[in-house]
C-alpha positions as CSV (number, residue, x, y, z in Angstrom):
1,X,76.0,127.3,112.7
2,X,79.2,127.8,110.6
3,X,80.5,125.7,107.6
4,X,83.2,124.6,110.4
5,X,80.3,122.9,113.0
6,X,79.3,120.4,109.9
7,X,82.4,119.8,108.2
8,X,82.9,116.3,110.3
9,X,79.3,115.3,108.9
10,X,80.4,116.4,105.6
11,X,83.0,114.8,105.6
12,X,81.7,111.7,106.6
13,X,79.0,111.8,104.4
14,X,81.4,112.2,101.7
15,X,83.3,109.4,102.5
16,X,80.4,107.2,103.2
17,X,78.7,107.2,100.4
18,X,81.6,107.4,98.0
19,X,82.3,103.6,100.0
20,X,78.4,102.6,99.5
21,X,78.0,103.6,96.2
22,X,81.7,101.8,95.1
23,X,80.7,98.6,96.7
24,X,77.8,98.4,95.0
25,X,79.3,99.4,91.6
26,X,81.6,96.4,92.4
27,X,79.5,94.0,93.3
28,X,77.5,94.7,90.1
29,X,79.8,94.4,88.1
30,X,81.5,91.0,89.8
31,X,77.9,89.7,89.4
32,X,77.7,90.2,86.0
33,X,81.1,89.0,85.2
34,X,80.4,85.7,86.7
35,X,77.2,85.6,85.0
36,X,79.1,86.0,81.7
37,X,81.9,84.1,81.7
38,X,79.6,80.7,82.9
39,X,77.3,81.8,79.7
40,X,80.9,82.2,77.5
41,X,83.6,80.3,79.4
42,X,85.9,80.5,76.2
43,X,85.5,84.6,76.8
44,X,86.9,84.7,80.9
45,X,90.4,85.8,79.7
46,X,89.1,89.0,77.7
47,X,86.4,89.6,80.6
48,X,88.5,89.3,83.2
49,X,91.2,91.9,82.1
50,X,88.2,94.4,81.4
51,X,86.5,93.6,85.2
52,X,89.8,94.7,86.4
53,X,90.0,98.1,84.5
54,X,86.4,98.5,85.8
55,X,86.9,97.8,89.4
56,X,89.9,99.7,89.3
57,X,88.1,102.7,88.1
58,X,85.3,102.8,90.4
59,X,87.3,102.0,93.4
60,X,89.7,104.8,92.4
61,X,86.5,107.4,92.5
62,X,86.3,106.0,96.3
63,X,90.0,106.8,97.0
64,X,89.3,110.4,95.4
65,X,86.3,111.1,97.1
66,X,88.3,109.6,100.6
67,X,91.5,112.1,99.7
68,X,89.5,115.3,99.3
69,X,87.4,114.3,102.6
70,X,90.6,113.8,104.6
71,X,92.0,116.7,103.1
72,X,89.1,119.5,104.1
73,X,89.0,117.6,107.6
74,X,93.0,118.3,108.8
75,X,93.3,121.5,106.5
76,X,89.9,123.3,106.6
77,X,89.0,125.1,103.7
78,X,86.0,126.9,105.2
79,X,88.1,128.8,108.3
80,X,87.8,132.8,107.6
C-alpha cells in the first residue's frame, strides 16, 4: 500500500473534519453571541461586526483546508 491507494481517504478526512470542526466553531460562537447581545442589547452593533470577523475566519480555515484537499486529489503530490 502506496501513499496513492489512501490519498481519497486522506483527502476526505481532511475535508471532513476541516467542515466538522468549522461548524462547530460557528455554532459556538453564534451561541454565544446571542447569549450576549440578550444579556447587553445596547452592545449587538459592536458584537455583531466582531461575530462576523470570527465566522469569517474560521470558515476561511475550512475553505483552506477544502483547497489543498482538492488540490492533492486532481494533482497528486505523492506519484514517483
Amino acid at each position: 500500500m502506496t501513499g496513492s491507494d489512501i490519498l481519497p481517504l486522506a483527502v476526505a478526512l481532511l475535508i471532513g473534519m476541516g467542515a466538522i470542526g468549522s461548524c462547530i466553531g460557528v455554532a459556538m460562537s453564534g451561541m454565544k453571541f446571542l447569549e450576549s447581545s440578550a444579556r447587553q442589547p445596547e452592545m449587538v452593533d459592536t458584537l455583531q461586526s466582531k461575530f462576523f470577523l470570527v465566522a469569517g475566519v474560521t470558515d476561511g480555515a475550512f475553505i483552506i483546508a477544502t483547497g489543498i484537499g482538492l488540490w492533492f486529489a486532481t494533482a497528486n503530490p505523492f506519484k514517483g
